[in-house]
BAROTI-483122 format. One record per residue (C-alpha): residue number from 1; y, z, x; residue in three letters. Coordinates in steps of 0.001 Angstrom, whole numbers, plus 500000, padded with zeros to 6 digits. Each point is the difference from the previous one (the first is absolute). Layout:
<rec pos="NUM" Y="Y" Z="Z" X="X" code="ALA"/>
...
% end
This chain:
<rec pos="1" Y="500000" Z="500000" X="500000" code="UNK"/>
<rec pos="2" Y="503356" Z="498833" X="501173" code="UNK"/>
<rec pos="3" Y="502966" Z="502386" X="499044" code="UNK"/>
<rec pos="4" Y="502448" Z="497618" X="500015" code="UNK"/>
<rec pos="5" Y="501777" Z="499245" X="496932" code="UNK"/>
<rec pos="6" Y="498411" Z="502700" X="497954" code="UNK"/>
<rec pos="7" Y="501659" Z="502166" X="498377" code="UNK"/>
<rec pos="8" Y="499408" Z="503869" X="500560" code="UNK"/>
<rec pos="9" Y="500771" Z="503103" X="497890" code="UNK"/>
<rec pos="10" Y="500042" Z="503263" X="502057" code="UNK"/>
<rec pos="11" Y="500761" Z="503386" X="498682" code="UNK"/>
<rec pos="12" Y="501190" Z="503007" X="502492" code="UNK"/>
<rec pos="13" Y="501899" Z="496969" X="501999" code="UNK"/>
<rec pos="14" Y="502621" Z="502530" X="501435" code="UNK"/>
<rec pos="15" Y="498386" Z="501737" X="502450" code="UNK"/>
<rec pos="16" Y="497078" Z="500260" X="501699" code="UNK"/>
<rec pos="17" Y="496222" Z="497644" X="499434" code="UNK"/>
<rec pos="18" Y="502053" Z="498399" X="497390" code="UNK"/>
<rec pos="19" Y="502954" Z="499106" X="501793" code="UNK"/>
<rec pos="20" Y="498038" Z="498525" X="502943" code="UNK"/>
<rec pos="21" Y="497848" Z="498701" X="497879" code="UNK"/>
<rec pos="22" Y="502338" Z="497742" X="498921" code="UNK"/>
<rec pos="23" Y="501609" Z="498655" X="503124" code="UNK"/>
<rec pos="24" Y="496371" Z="498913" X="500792" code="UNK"/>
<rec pos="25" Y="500261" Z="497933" X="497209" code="UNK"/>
<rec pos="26" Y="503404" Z="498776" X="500385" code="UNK"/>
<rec pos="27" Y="499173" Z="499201" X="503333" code="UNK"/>
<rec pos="28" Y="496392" Z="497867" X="498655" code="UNK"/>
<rec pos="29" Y="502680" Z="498335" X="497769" code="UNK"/>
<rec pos="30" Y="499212" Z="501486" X="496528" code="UNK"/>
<rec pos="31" Y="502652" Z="500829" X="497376" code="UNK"/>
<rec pos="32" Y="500118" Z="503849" X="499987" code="UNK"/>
<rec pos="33" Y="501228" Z="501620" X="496989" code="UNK"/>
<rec pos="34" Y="501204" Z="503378" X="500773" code="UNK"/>
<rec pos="35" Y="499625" Z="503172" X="497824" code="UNK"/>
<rec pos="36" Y="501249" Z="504122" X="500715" code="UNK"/>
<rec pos="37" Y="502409" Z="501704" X="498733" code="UNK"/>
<rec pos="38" Y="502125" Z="500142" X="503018" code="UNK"/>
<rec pos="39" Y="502018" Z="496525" X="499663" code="UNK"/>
<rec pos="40" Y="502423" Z="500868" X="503548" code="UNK"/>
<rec pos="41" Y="497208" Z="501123" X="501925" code="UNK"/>
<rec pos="42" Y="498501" Z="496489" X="499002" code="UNK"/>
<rec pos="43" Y="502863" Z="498357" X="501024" code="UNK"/>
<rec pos="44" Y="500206" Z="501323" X="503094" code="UNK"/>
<rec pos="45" Y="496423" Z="499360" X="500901" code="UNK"/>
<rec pos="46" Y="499694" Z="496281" X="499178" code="UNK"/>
<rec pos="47" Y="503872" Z="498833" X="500542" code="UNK"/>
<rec pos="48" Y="498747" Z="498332" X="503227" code="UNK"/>
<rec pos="49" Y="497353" Z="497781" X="498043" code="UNK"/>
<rec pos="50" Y="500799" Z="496540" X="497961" code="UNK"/>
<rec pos="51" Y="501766" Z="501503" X="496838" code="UNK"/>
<rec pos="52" Y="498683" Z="496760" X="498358" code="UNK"/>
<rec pos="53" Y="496400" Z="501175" X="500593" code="UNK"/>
<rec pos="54" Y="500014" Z="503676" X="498546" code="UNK"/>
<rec pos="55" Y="501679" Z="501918" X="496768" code="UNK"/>
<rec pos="56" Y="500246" Z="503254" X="499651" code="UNK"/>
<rec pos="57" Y="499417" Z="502100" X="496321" code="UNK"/>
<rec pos="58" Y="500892" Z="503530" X="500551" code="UNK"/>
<rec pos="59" Y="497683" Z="502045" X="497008" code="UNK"/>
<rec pos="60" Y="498190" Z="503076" X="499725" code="UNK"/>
<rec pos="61" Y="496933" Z="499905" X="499524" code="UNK"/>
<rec pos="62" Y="499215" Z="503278" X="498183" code="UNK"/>
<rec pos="63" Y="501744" Z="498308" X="497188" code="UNK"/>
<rec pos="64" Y="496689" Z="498551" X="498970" code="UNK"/>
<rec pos="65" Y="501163" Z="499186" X="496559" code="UNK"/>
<rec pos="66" Y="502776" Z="497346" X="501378" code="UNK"/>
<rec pos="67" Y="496979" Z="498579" X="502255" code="UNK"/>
<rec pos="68" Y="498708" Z="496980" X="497865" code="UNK"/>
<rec pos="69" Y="503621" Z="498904" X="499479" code="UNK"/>
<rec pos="70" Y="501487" Z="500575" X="503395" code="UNK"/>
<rec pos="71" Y="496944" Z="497666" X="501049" code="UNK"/>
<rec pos="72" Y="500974" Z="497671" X="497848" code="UNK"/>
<rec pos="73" Y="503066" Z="499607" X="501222" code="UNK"/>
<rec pos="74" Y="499017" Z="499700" X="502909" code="UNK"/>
<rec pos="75" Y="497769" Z="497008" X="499148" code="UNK"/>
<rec pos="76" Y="502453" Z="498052" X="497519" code="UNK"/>
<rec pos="77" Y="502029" Z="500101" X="503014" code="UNK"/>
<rec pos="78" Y="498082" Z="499277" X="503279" code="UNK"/>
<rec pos="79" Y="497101" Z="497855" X="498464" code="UNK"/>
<rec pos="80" Y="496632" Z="500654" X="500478" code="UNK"/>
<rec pos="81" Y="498271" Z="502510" X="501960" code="UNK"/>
<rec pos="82" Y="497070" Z="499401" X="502691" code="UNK"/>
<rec pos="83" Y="499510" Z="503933" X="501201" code="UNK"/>
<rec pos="84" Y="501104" Z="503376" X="498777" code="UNK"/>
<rec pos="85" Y="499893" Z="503147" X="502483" code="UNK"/>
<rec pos="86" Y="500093" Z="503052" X="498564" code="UNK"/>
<rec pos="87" Y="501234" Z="502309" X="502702" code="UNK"/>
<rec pos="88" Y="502683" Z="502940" X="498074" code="UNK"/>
<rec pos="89" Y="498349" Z="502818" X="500011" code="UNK"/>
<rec pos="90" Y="500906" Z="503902" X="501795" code="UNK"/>
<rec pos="91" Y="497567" Z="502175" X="501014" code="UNK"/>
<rec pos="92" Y="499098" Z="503763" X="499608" code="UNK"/>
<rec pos="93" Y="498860" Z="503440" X="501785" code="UNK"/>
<rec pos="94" Y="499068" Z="502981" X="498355" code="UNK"/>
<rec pos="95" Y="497171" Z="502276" X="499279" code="UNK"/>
<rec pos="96" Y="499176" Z="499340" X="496482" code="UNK"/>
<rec pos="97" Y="500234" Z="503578" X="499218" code="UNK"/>
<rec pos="98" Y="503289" Z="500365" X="501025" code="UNK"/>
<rec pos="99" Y="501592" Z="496399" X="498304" code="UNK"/>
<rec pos="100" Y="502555" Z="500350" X="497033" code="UNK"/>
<rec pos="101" Y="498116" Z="496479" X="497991" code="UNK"/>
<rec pos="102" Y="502922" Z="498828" X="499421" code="UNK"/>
<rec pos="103" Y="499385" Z="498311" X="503692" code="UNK"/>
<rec pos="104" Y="496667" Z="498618" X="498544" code="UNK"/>
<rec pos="105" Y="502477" Z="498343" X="497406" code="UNK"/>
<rec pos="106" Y="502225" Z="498575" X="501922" code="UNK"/>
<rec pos="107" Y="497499" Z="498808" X="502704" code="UNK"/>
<rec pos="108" Y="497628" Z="498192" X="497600" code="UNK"/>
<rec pos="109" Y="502580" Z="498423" X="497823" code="UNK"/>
<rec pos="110" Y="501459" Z="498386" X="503041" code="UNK"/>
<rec pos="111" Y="496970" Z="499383" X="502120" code="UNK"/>
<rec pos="112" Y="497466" Z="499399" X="497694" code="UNK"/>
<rec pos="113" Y="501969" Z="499055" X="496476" code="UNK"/>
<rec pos="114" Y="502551" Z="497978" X="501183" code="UNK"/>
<rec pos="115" Y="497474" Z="497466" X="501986" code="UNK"/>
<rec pos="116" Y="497725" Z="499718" X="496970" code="UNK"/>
<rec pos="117" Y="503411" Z="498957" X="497983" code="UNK"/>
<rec pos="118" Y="501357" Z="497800" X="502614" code="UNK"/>
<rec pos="119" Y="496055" Z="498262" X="500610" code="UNK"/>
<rec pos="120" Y="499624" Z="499344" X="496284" code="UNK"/>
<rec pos="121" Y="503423" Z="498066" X="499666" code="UNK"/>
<rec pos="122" Y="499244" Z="498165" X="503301" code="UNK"/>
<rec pos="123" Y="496497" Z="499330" X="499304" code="UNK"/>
<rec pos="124" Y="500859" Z="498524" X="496108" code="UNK"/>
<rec pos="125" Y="502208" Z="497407" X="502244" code="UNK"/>
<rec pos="126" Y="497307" Z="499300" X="502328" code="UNK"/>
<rec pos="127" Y="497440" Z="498937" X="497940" code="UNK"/>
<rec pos="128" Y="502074" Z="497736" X="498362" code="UNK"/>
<rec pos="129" Y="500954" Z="498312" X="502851" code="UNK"/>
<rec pos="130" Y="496617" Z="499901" X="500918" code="UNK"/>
<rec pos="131" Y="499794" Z="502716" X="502670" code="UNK"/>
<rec pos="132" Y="501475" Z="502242" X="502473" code="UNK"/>
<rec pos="133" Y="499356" Z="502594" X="502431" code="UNK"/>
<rec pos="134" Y="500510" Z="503868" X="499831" code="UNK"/>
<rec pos="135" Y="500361" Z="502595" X="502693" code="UNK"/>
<rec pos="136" Y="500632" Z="503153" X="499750" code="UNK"/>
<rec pos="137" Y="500550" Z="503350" X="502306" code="UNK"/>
<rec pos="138" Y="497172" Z="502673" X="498908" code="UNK"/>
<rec pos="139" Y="499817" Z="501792" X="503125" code="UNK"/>
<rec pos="140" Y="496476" Z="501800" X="502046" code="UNK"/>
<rec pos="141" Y="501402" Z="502705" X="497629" code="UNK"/>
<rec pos="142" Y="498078" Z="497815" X="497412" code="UNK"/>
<rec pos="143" Y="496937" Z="499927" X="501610" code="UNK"/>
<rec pos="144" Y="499784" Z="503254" X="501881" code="UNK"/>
<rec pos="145" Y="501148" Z="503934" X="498511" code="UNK"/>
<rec pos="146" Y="501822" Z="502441" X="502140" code="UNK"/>
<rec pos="147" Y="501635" Z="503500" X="499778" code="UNK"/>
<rec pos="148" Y="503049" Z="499666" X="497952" code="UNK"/>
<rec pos="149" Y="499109" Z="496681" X="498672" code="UNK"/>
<rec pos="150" Y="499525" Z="500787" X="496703" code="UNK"/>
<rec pos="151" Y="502924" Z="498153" X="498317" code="UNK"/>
<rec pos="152" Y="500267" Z="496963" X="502168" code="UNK"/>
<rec pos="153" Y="496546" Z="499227" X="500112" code="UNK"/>
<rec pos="154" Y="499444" Z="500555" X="496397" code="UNK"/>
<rec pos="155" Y="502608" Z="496911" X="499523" code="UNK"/>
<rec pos="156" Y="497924" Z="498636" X="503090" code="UNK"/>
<rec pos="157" Y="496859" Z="499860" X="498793" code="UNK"/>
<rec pos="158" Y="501260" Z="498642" X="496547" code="UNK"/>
<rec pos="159" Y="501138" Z="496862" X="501884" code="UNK"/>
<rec pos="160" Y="497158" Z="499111" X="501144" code="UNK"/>
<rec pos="161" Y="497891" Z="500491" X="496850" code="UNK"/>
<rec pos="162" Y="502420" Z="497958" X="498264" code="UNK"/>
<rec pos="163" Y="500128" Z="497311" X="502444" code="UNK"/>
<rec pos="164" Y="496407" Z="499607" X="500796" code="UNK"/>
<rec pos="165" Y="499092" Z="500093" X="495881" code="UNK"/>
<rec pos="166" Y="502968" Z="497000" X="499918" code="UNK"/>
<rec pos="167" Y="498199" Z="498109" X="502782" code="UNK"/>
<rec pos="168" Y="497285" Z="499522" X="498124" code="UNK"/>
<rec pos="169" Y="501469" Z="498818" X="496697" code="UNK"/>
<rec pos="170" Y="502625" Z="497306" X="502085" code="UNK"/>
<rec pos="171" Y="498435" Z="499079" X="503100" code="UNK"/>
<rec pos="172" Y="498152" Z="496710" X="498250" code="UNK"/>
<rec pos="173" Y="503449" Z="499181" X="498446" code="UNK"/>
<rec pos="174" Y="502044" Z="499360" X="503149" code="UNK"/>
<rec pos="175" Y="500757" Z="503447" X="500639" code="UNK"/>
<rec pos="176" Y="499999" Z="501490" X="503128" code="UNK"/>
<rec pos="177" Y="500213" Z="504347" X="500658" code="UNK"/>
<rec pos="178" Y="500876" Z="501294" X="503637" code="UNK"/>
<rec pos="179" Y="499349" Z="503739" X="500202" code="UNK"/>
<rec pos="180" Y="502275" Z="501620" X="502654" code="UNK"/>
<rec pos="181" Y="499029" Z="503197" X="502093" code="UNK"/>
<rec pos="182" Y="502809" Z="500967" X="502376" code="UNK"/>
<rec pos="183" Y="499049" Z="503265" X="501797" code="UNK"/>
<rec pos="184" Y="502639" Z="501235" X="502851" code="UNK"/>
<rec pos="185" Y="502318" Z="497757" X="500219" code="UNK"/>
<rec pos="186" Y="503973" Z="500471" X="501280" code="UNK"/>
<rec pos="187" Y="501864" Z="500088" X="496847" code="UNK"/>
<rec pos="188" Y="502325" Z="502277" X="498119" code="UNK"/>
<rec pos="189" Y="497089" Z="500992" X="497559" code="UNK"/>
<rec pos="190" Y="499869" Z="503381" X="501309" code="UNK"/>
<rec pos="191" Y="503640" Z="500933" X="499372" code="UNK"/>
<rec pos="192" Y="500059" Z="498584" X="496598" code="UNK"/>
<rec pos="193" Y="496467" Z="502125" X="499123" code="UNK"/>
<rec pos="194" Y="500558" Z="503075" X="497658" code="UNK"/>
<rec pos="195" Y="498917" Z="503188" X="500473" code="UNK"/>
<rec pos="196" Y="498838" Z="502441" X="497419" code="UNK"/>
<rec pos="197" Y="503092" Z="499978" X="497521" code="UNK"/>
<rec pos="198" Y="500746" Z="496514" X="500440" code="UNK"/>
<rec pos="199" Y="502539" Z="500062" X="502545" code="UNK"/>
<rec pos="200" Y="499881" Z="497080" X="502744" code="UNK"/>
<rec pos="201" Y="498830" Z="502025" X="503532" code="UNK"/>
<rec pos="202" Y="502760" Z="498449" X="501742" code="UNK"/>
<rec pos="203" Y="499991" Z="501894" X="503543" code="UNK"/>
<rec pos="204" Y="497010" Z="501942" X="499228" code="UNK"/>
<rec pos="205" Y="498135" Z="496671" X="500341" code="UNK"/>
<rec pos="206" Y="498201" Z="498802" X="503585" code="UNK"/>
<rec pos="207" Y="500881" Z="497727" X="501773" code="UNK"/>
<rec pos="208" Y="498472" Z="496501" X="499091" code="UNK"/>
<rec pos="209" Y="497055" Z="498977" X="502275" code="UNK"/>
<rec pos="210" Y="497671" Z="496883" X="499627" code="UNK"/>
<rec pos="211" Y="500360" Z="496362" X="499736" code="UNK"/>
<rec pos="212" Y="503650" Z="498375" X="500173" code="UNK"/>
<rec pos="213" Y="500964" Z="498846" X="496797" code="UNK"/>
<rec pos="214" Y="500496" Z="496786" X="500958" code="UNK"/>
<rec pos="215" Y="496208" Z="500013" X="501699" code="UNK"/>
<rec pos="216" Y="498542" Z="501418" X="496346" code="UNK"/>
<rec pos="217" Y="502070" Z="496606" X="498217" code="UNK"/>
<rec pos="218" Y="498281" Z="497601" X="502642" code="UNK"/>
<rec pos="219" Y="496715" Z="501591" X="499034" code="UNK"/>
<rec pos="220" Y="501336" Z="499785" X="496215" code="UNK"/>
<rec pos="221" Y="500654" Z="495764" X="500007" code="UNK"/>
<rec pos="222" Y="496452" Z="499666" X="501491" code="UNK"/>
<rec pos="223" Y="498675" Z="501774" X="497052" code="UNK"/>
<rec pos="224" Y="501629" Z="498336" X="497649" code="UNK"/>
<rec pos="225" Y="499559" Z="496558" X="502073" code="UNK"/>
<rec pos="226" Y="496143" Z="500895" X="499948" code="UNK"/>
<rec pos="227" Y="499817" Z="501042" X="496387" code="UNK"/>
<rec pos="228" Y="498315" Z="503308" X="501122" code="UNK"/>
<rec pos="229" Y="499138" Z="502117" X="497548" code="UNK"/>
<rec pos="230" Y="501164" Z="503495" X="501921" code="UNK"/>
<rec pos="231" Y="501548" Z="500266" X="503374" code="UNK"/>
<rec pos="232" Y="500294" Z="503542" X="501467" code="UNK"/>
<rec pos="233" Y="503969" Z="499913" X="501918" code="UNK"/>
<rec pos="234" Y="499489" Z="502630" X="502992" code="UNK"/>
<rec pos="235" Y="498938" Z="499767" X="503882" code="UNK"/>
<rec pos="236" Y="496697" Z="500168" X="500833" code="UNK"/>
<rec pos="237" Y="500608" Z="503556" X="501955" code="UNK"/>
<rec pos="238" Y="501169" Z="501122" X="496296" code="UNK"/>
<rec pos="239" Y="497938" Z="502879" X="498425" code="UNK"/>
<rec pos="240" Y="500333" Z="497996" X="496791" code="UNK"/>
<rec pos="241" Y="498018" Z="497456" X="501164" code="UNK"/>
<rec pos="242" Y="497266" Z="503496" X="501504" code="UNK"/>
<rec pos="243" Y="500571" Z="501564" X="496407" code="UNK"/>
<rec pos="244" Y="498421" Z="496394" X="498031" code="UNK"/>
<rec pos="245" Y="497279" Z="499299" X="502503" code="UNK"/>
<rec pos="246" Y="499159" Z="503753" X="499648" code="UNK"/>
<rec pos="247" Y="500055" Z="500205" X="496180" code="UNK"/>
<rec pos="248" Y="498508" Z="496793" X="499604" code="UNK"/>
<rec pos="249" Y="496607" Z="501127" X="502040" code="UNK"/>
<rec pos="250" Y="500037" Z="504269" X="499521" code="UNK"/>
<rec pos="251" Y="501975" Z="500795" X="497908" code="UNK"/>
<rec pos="252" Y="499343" Z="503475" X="499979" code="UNK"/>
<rec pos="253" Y="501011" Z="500129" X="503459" code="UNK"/>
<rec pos="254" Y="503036" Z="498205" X="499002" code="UNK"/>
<rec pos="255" Y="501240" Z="502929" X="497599" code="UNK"/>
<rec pos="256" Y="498796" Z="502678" X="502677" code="UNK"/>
<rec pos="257" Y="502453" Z="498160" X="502546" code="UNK"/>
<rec pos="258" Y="502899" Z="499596" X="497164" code="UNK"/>
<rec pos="259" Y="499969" Z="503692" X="499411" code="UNK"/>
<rec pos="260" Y="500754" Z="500845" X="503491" code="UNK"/>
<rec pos="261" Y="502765" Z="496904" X="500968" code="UNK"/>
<rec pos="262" Y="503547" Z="499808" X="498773" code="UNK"/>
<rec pos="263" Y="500543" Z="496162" X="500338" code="UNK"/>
% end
C-alpha cells in the first residue's frame, strides 16, 4: 500500500504517537486530517508542512454525542476517507481501592466510548466507498494487567474485544483493523495520566523512557502498510514485550511477577 494521496483521519494529533504519526504520513504524501482539542498547539506543530496537504479540526472527543456529526463534517468537506487512527485517549494510575469512579467515567467515555462513536461514523463511510483501513492505539495495557491498571486497562481491554469482534464481521468487505500496542515509549502520556481523584500527575509523573515517538510512528506506517492485524510499539529491551511473552506461555508466573514490579 502506497500512502500517497490517501486521505488520513488521526485523533490525539497534538502531541505525542499522534502528532508524529502524522508527519510520517505527510511526509509518505497522504492527506492528514488533524483532530485534538488543542487547535495552537496544532498549529505550531505542522506550520512547517504544505498547508495544502493537512487541516486541522480542533474537537473534544469526550463529547461523544457531537461525534457522528463532527465526522460528517469532516467528510462533506475533505472527501473520502482511506484510514482512520484512533489515537485520543489519557491514561490512569491508581489502586482500585483507593479511585473516586468518577475517573473510571471519564477514562472510558474518552478512551473507550468516544472511539466506538468516531469508528461507527467512519466505518458507515467506508463501506460505502467500498473500503478503508482502521488503526487504532490500544496499548500492552490491553493485553497485559498491572498494579494500578484497573481503569485504563478496563478501557484497554474493551478495545480490543471490540476491534477483534469487528474484524471478523468487515474483513471480507474491504475492511482492514490494525491493533496498536505501544508499551514505553517517550511521550507526554505520563503527565497527562490521573491519579486517584482524577487529577493529571503532572510532576509526580516519571520521566518518559522507551521508544522515540517518532521510532513508534515508523513502526506504526509499516503496520498499517502491512495490514497487520496487531503491532506491539516498544523496544525489544521493553518489559512489555517480557510481560506478553510471559503471560502468553505461564501465565501464572506472569501474575506472580506483576505483583512484585511497578512498571
Amino acid at each position: 500500500m502506497s500512502f500517497k494521496n490517501k486521505t488520513v483521519i488521526i485523533t490525539g494529533a497534538s502531541s505525542g504517537i499522534g502528532e508524529e504519526t502524522a508527519k510520517a504520513f505527510l511526509s509518505s504524501g497522504a492527506k492528514v486530517i488533524l483532530v485534538a482539542r488543542n487547535k495552537g498547539k496544532m498549529e505550531a506543530s505542522f506550520g512547517s508542512y504544505d498547508q495544502n496537504q493537512y487541516v486541522i479540526y480542533p474537537f473534544d472527543l469526550s463529547q461523544i454525542d457531537e461525534i457522528d456529526s463532527f465526522v460528517s463534517r469532516i467528510i462533506e468537506n475533505q472527501g473520502p476517507i482511506d484510514i482512520l487512527f484512533n489515537n485520543a485517549g489519557i491514561g490512569s494510575e491508581s489502586l482500585f481501592e483507593e479511585t473516586d469512579l468518577s475517573v473510571f467515567h471519564e477514562l472510558i467515555q474518552l478512551d473507550y466510548f468516544s472511539v466506538i462513536y468516531f469508528t461507527q461514523s467512519i466505518l458507515r463511510h467506508m463501506l460505502e466507498n467500498g473500503g478503508g483501513h482502521i488503526a487504532t492505539n490500544t496499548s500492552v495495557a490491553g493485553l497485559i494487567t498491572s498494579k494500578g491498571r484497573t481503569a485504563y486497562s478496563s478501557a484497554k481491554f474493551a478495545l480490543h474485544g471490540f476491534f477483534d469482534s469487528l474484524r471478523i464481521e468487515v474483513e471480507d468487505r474491504n475492511i482492514f483493523i490494525t491493533l496498536i500496542a505501544p508499551g514505553k515509549v517517550q511521550t507526554n502520556f505520563g503527565v497527562n495520566k490521573l491519579d486517584s481523584e482524577g487529577t493529571p500527575f503532572g510532576s509526580k509523573s516519571k520521566k518518559p523512557v522507551g521508544l522515540s515517538s517518532k521510532k513508534a510512528a515508523q513502526i506504526i506506517l509499516k503496520a498499517i502498510k502491512k495490514k497487520k492485524r496487531q503491532a506491539i510499539i516498544s523496544k525489544w529491551s521493553d518489559v512489555a514485550w517480557f510481560g506478553i511473552i510471559v503471560n502468553k506461555f505461564c501465565p501464572s508466573l506472569y501474575v506472580f511477577l506483576a505483583k512484585r514490579i511497578n512498571v
